[in-house]
N, CA, C and O atoms as a printed pandas DataFrame, in Angstrom:
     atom_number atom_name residue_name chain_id  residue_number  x_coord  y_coord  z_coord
0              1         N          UNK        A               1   -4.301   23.985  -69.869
1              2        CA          UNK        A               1   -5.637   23.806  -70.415
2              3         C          UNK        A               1   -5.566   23.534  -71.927
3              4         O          UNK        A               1   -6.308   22.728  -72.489
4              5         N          UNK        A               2   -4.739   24.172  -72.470
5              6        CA          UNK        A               2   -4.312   23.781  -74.232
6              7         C          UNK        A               2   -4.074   22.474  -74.723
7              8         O          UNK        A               2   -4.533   21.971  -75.749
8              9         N          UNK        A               3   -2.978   21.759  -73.524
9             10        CA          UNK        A               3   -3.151   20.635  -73.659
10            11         C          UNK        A               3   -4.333   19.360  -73.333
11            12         O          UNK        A               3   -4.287   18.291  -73.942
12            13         N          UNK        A               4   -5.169   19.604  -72.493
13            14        CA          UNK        A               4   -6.737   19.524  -72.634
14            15         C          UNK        A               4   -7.305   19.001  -73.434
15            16         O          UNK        A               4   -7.590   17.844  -73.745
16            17         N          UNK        A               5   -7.579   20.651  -74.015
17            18        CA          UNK        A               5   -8.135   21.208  -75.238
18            19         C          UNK        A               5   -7.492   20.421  -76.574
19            20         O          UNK        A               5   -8.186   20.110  -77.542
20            21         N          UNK        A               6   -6.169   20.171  -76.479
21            22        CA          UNK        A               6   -5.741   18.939  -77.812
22            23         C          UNK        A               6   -6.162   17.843  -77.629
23            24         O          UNK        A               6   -6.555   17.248  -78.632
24            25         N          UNK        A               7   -6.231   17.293  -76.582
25            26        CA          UNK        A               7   -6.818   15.823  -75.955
26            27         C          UNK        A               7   -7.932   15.516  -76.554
27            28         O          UNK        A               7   -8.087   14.508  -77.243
28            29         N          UNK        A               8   -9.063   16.658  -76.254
29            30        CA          UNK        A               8  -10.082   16.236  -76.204
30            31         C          UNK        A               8  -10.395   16.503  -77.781
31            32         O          UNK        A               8  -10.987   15.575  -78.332
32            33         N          UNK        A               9  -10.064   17.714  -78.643
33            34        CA          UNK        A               9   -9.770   17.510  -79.797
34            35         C          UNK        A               9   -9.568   16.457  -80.998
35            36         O          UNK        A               9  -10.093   16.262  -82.094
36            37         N          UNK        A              10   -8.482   15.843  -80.187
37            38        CA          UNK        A              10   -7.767   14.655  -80.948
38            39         C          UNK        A              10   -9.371   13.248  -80.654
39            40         O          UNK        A              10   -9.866   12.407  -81.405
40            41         N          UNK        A              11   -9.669   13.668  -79.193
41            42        CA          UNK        A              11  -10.241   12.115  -79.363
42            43         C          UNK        A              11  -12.068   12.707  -80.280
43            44         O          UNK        A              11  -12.819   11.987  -80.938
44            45         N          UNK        A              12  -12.194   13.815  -80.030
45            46        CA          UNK        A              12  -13.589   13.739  -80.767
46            47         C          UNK        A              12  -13.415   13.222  -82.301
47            48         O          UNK        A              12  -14.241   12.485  -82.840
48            49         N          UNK        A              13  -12.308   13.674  -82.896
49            50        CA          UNK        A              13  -11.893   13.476  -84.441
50            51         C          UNK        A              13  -11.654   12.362  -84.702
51            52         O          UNK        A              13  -12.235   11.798  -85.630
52            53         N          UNK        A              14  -10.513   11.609  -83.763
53            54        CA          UNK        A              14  -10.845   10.268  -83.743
54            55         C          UNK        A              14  -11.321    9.175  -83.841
55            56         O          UNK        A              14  -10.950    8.216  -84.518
56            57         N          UNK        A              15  -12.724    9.366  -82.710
57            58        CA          UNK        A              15  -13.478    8.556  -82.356
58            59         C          UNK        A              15  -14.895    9.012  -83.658
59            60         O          UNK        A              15  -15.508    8.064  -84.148
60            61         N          UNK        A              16  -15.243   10.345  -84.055
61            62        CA          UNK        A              16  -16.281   10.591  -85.100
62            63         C          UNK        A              16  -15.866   10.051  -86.022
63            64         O          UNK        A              16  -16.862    9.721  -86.666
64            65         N          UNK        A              17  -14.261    9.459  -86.959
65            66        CA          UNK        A              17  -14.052    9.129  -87.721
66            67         C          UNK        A              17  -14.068    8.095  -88.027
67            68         O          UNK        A              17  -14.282    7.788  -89.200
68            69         N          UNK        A              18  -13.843    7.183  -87.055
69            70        CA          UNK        A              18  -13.930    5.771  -86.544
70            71         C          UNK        A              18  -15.674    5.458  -86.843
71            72         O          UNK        A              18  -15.933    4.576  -87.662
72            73         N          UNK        A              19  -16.273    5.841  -86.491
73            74        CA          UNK        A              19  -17.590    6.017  -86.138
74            75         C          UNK        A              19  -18.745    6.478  -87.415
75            76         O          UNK        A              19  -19.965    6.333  -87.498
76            77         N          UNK        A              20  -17.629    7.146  -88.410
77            78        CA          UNK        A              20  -18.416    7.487  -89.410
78            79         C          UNK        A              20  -18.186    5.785  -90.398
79            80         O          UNK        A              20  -19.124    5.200  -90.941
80            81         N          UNK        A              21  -16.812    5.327  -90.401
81            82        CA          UNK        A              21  -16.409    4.294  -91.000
82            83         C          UNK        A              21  -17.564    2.852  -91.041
83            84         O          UNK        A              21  -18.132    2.067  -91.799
84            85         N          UNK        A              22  -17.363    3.258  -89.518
85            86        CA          UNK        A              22  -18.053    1.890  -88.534
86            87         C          UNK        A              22  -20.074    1.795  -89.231
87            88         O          UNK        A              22  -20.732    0.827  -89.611
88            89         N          UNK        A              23  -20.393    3.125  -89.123
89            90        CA          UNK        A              23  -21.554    3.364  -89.783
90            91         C          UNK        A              23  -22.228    2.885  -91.150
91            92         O          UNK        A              23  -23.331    2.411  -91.422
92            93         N          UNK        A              24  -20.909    3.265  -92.011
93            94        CA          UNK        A              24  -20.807    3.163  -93.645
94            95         C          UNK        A              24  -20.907    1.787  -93.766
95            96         O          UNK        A              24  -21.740    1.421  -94.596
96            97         N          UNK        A              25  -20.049    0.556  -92.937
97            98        CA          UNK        A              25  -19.581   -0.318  -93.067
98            99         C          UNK        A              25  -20.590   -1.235  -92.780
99           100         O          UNK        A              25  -20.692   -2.326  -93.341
100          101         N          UNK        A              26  -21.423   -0.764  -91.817
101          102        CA          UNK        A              26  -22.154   -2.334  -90.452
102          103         C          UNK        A              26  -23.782   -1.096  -90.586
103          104         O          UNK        A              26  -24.833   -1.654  -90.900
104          105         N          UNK        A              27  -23.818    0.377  -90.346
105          106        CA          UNK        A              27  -25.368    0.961  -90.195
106          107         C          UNK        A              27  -25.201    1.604  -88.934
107          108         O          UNK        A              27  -24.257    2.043  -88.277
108          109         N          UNK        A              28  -26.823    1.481  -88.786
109          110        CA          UNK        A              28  -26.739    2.250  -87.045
110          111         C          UNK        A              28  -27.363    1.035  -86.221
111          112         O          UNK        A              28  -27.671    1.262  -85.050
112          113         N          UNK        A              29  -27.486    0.284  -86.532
113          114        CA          UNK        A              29  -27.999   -0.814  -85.390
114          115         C          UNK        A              29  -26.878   -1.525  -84.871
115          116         O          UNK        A              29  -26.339   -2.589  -85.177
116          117         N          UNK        A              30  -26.643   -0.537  -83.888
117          118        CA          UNK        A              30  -25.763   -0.825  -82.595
118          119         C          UNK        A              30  -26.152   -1.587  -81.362
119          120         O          UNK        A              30  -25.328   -2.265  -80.748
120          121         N          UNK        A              31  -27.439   -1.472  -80.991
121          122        CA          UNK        A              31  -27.830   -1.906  -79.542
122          123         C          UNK        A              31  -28.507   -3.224  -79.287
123          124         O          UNK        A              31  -28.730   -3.701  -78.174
124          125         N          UNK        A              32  -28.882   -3.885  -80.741
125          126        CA          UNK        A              32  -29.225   -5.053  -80.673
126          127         C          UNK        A              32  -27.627   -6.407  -80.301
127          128         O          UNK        A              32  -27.511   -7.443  -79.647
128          129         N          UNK        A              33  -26.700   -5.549  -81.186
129          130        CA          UNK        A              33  -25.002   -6.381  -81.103
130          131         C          UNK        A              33  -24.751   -5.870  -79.767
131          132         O          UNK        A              33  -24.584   -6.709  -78.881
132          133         N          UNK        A              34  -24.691   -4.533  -79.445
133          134        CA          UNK        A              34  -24.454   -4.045  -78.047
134          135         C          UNK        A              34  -24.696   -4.542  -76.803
135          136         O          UNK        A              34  -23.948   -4.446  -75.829
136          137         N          UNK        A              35  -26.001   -5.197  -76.870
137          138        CA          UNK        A              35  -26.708   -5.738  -75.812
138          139         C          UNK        A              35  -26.899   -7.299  -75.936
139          140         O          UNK        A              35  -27.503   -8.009  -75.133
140          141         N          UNK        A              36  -26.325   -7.660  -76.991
141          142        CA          UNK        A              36  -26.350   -9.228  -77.307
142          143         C          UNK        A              36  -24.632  -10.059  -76.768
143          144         O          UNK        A              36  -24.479  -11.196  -76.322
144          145         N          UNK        A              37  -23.752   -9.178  -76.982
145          146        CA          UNK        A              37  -22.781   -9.159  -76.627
146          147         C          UNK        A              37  -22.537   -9.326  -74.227
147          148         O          UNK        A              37  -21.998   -9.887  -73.273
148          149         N          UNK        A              38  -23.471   -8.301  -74.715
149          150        CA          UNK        A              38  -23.607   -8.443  -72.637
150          151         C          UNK        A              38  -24.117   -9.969  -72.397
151          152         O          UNK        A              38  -23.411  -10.897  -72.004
152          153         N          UNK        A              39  -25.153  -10.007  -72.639
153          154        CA          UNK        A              39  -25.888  -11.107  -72.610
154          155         C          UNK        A              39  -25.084  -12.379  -72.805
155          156         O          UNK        A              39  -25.651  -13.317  -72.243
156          157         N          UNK        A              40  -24.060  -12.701  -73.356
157          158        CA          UNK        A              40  -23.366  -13.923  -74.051
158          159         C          UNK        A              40  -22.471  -13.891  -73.018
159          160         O          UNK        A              40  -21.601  -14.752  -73.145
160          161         N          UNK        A              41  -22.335  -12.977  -71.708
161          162        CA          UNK        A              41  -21.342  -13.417  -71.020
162          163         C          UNK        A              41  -19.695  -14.105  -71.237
163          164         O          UNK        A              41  -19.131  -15.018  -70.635
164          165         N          UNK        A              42  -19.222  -13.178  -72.421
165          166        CA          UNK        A              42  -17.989  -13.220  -72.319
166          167         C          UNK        A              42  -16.855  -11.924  -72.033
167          168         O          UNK        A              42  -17.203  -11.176  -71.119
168          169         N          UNK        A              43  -15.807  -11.648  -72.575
169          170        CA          UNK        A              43  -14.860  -10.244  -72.616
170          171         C          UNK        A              43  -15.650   -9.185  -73.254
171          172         O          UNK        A              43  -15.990   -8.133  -72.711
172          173         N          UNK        A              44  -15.951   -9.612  -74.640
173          174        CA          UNK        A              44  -16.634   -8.781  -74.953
174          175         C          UNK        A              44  -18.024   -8.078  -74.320
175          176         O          UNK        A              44  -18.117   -6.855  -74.212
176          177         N          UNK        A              45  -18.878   -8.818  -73.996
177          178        CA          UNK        A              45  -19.921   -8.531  -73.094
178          179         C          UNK        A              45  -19.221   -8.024  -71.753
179          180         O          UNK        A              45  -19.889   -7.005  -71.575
180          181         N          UNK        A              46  -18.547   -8.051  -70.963
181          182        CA          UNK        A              46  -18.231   -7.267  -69.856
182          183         C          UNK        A              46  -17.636   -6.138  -70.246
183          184         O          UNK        A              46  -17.932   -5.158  -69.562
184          185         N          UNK        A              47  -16.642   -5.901  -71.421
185          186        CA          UNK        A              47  -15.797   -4.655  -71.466
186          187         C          UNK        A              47  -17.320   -3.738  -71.929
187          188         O          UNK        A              47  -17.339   -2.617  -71.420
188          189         N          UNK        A              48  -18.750   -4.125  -72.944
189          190        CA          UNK        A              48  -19.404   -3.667  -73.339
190          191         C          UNK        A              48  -19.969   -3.054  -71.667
191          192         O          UNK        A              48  -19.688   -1.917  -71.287
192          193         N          UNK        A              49  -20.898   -4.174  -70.709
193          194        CA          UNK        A              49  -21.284   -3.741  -69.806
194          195         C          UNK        A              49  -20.660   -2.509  -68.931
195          196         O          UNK        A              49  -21.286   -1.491  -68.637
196          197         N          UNK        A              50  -18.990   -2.860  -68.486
197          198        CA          UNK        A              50  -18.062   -2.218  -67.993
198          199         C          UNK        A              50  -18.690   -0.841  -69.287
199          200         O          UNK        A              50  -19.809   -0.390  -69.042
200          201         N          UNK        A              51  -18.237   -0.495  -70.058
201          202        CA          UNK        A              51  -18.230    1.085  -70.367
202          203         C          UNK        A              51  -20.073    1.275  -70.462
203          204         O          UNK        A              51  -20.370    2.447  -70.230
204          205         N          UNK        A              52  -20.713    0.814  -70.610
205          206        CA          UNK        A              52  -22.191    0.945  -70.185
206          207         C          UNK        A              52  -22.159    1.791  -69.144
207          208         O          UNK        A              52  -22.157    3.019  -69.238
208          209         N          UNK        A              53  -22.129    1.060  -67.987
209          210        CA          UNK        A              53  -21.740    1.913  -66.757
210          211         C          UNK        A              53  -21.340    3.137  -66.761
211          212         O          UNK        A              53  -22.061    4.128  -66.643
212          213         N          UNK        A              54  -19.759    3.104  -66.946
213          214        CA          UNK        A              54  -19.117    4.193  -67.514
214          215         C          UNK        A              54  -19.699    5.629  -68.401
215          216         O          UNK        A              54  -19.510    6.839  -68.281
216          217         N          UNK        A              55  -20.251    5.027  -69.044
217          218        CA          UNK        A              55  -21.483    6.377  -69.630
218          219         C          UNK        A              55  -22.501    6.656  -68.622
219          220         O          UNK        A              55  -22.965    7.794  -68.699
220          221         N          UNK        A              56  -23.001    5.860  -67.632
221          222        CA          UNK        A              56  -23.908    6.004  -67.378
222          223         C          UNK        A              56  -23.228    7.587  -65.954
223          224         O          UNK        A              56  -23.646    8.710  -65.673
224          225         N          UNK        A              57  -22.152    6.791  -65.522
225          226        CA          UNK        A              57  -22.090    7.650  -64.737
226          227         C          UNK        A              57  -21.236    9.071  -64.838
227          228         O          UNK        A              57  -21.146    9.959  -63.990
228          229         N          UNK        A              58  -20.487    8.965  -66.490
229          230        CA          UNK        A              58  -20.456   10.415  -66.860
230          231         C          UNK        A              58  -22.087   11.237  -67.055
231          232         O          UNK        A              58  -22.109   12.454  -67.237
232          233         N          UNK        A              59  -23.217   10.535  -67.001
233          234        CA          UNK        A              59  -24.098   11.325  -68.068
234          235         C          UNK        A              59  -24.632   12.065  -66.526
235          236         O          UNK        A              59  -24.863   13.263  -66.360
236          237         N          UNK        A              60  -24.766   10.730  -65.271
237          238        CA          UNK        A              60  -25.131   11.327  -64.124
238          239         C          UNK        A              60  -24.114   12.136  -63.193
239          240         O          UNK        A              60  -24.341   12.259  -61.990
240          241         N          UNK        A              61  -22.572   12.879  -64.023
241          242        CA          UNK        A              61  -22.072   13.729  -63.888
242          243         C          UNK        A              61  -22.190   14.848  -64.455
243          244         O          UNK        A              61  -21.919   15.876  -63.834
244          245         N          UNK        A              62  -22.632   14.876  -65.789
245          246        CA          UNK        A              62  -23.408   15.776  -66.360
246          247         C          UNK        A              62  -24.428   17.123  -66.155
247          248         O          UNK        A              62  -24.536   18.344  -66.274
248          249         N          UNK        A              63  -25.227   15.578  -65.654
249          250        CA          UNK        A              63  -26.759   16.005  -64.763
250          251         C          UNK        A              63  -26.305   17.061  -63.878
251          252         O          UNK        A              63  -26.395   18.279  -64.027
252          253         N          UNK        A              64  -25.768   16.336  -62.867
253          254        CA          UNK        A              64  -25.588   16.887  -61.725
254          255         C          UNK        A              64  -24.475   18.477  -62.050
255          256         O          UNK        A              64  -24.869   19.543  -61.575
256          257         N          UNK        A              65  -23.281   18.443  -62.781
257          258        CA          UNK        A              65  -22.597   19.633  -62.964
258          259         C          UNK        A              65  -23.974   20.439  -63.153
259          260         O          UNK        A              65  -24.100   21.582  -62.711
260          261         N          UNK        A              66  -25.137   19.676  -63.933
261          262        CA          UNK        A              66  -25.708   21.165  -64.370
262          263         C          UNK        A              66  -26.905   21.091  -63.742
263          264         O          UNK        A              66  -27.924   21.373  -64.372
264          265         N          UNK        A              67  -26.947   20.810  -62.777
265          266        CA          UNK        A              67  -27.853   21.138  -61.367
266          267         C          UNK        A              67  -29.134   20.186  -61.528
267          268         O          UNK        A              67  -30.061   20.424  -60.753
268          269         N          UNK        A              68  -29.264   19.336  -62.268
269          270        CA          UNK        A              68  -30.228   18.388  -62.728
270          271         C          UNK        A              68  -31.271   19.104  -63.635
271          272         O          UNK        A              68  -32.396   18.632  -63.798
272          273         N          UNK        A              69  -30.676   20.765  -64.474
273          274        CA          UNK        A              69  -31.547   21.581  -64.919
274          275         C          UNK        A              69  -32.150   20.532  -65.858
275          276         O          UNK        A              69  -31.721   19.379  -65.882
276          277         N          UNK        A              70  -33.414   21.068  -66.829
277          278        CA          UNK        A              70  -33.642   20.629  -67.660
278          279         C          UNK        A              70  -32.527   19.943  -68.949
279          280         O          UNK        A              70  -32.376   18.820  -69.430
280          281         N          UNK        A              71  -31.826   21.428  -69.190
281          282        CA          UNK        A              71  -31.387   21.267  -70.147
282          283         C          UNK        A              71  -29.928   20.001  -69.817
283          284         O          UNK        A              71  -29.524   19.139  -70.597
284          285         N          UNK        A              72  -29.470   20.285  -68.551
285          286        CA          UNK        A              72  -28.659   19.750  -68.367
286          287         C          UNK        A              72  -29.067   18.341  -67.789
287          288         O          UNK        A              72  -28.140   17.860  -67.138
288          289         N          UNK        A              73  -30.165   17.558  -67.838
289          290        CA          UNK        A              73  -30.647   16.476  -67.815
290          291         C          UNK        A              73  -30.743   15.750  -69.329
291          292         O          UNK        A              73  -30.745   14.547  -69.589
292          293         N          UNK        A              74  -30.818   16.856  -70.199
293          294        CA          UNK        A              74  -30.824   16.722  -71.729
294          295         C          UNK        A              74  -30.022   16.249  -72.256
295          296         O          UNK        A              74  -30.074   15.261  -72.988
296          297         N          UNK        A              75  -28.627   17.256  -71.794
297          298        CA          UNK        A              75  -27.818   16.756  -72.369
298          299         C          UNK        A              75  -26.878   15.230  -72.017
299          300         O          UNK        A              75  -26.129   14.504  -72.672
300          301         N          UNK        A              76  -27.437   15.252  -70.542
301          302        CA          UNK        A              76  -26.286   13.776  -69.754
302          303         C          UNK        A              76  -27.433   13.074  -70.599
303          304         O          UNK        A              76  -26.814   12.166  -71.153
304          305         N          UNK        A              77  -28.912   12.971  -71.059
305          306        CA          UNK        A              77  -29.236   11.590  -71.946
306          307         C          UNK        A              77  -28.622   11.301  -73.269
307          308         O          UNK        A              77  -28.275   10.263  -73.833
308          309         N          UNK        A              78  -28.605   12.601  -73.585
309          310        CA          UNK        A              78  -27.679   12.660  -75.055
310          311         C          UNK        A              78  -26.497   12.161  -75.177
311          312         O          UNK        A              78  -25.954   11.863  -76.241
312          313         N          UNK        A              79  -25.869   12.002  -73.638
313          314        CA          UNK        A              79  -24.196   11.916  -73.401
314          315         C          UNK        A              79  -24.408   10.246  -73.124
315          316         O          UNK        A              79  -23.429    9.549  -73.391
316          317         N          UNK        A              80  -25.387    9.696  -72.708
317          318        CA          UNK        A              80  -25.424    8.482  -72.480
318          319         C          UNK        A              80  -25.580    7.722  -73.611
319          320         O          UNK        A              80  -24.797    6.772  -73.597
320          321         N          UNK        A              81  -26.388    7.765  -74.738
321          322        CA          UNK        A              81  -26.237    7.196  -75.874
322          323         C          UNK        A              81  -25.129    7.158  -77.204
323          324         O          UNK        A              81  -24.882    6.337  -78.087
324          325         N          UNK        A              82  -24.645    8.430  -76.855
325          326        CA          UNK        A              82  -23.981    9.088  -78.135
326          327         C          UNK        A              82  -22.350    9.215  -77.523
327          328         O          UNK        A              82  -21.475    8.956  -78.349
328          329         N          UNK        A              83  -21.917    9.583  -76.179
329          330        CA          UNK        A              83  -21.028    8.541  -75.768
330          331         C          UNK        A              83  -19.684    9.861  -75.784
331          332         O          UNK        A              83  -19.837   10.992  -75.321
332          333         N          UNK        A              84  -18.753    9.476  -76.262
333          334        CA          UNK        A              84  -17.509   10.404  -76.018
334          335         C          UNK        A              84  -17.414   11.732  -77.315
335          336         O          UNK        A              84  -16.630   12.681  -77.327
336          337         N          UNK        A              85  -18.290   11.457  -78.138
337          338        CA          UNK        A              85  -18.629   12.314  -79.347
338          339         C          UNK        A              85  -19.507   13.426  -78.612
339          340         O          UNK        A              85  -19.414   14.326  -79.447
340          341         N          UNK        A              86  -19.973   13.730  -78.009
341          342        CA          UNK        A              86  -20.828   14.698  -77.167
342          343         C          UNK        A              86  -20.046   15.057  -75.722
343          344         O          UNK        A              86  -20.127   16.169  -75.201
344          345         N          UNK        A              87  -19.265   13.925  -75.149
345          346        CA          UNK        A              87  -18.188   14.300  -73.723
346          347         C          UNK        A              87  -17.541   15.288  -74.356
347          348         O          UNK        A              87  -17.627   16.487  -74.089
348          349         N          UNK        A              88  -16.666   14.611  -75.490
349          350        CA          UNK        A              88  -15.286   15.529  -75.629
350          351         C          UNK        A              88  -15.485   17.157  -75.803
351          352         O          UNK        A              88  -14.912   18.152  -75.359
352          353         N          UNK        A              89  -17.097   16.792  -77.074
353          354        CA          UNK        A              89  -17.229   18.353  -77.457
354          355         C          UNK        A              89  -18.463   19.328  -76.138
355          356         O          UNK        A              89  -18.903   20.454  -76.365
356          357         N          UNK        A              90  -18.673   18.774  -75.268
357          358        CA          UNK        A              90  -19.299   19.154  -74.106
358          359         C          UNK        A              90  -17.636   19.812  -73.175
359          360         O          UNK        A              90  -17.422   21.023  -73.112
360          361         N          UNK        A              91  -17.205   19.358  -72.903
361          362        CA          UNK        A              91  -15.905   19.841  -72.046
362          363         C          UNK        A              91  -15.062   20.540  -73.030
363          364         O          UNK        A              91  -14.699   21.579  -72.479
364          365         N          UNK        A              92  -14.565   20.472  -74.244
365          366        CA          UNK        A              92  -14.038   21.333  -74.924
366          367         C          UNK        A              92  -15.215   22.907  -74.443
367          368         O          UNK        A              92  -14.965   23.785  -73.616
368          369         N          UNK        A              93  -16.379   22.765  -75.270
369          370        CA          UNK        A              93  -16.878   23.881  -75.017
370          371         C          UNK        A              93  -16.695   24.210  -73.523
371          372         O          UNK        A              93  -16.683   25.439  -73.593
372          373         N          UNK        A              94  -16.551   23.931  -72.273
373          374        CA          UNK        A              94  -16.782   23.844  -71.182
374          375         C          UNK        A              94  -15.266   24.948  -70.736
375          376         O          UNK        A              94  -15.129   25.899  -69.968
376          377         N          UNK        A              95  -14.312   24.194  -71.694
377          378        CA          UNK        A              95  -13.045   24.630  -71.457
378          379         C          UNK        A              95  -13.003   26.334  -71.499
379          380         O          UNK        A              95  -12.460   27.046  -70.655
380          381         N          UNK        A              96  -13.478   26.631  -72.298
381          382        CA          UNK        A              96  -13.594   28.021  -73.051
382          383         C          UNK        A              96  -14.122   28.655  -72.132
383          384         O          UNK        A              96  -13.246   29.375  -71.653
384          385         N          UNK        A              97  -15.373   28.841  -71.444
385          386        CA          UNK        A              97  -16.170   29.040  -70.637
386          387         C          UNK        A              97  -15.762   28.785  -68.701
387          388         O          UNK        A              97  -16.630   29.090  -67.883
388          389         N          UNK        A              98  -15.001   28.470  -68.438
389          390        CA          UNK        A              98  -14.889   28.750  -67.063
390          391         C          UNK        A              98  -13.343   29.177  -67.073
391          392         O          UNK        A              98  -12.729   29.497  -68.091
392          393         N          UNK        A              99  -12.976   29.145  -66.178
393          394        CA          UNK        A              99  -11.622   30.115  -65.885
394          395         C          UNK        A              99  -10.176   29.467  -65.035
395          396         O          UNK        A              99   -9.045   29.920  -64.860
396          397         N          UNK        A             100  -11.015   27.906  -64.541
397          398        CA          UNK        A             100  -10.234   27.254  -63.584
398          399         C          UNK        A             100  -10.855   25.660  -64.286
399          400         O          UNK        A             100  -11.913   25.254  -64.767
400          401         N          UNK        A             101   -9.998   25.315  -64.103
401          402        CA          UNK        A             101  -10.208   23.498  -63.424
402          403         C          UNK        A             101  -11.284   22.727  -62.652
403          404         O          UNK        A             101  -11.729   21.579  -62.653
404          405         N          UNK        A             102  -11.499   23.859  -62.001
405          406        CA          UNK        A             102  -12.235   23.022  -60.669
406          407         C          UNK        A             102  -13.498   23.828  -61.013
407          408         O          UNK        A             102  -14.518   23.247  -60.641
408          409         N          UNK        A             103  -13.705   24.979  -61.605
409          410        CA          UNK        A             103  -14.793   25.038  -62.414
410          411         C          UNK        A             103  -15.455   24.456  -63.283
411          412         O          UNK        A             103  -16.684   24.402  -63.340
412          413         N          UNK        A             104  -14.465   23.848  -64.225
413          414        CA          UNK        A             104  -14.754   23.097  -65.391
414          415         C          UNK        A             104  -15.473   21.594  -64.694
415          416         O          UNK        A             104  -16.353   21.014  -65.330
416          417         N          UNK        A             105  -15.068   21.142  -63.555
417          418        CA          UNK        A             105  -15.468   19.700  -62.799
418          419         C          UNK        A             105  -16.365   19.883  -62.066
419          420         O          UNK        A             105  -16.929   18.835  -61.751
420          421         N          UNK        A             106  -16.876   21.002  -61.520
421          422        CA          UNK        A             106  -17.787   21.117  -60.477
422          423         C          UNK        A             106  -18.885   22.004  -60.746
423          424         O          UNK        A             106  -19.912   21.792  -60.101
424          425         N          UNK        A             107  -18.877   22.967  -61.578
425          426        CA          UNK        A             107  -19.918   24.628  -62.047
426          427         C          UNK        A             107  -19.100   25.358  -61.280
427          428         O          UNK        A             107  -18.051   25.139  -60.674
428          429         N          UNK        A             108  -20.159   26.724  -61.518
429          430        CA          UNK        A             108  -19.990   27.461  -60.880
430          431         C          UNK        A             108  -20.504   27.203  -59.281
431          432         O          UNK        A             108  -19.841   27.361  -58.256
432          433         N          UNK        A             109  -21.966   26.736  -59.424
433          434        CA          UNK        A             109  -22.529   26.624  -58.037
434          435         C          UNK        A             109  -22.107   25.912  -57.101
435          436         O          UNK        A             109  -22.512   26.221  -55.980
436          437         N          UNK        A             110  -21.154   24.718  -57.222
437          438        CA          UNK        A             110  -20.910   24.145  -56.529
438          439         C          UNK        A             110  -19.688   24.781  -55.943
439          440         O          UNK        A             110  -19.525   24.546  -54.746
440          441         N          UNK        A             111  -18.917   25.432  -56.447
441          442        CA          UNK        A             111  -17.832   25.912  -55.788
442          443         C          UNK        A             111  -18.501   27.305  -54.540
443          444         O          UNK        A             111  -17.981   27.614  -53.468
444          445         N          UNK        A             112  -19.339   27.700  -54.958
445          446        CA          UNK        A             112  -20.067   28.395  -53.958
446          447         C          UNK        A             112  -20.314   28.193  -52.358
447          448         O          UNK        A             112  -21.511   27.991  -52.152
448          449         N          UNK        A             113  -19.625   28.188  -51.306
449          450        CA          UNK        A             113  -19.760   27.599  -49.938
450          451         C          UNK        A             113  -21.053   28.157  -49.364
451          452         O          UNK        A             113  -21.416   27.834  -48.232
């Protein structure tokens, strides 16, 4: 689990740093290039679409780990915009808090027969 826990470490620091750069450099208007890029139907527009997806269906893993509660509907929207900066530090915290693996992927409730 330590090693995990460095993984996910390494990529939040990473990717926030990247991200703070990217900010300083270009702003926050991301979704007009984001979505202009899909649209133009090339690599770039599919690898964009391709991880689109990809968020979409961590955020509706999210949801669901957390029973479609409120809060945990909250946070998979939060996880859908804001992206691996909220994954990494969502499962880090996650790490701490359950006791197994298959806790950490499923809740508690679901492991419940």
């Amino acid at each position: 689990m330590n090693a995990f826990r460095l993984l996910l470490a390494i990529s939040f620091l990473l990717i926030g740093a990247y991200t703070v750069i990217v900010i300083s450099l270009h702003g926050w208007d991301i979704f007009p290039i984001f979505t202009s890029s899909i649209l133009s139907m090339n690599w770039l527009g599919q690898f964009n679409l391709d991880f689109s997806l990809y968020l979409f269906l961590s955020a509706v893993w999210i949801a669901w780990r957390n029973n479609f509660s409120f809060s945990g509907v909250a946070l998979a929207l939060s996880a859908l915009v804001v992206g691996m900066i909220l994954f990494s530090a969502y499962f880090f915290f996650l790490s701490y808090r359950v006791k197994t693996i298959q806790e950490l992927l499923v809740g508690k409730n679901s492991l419940k027969s």
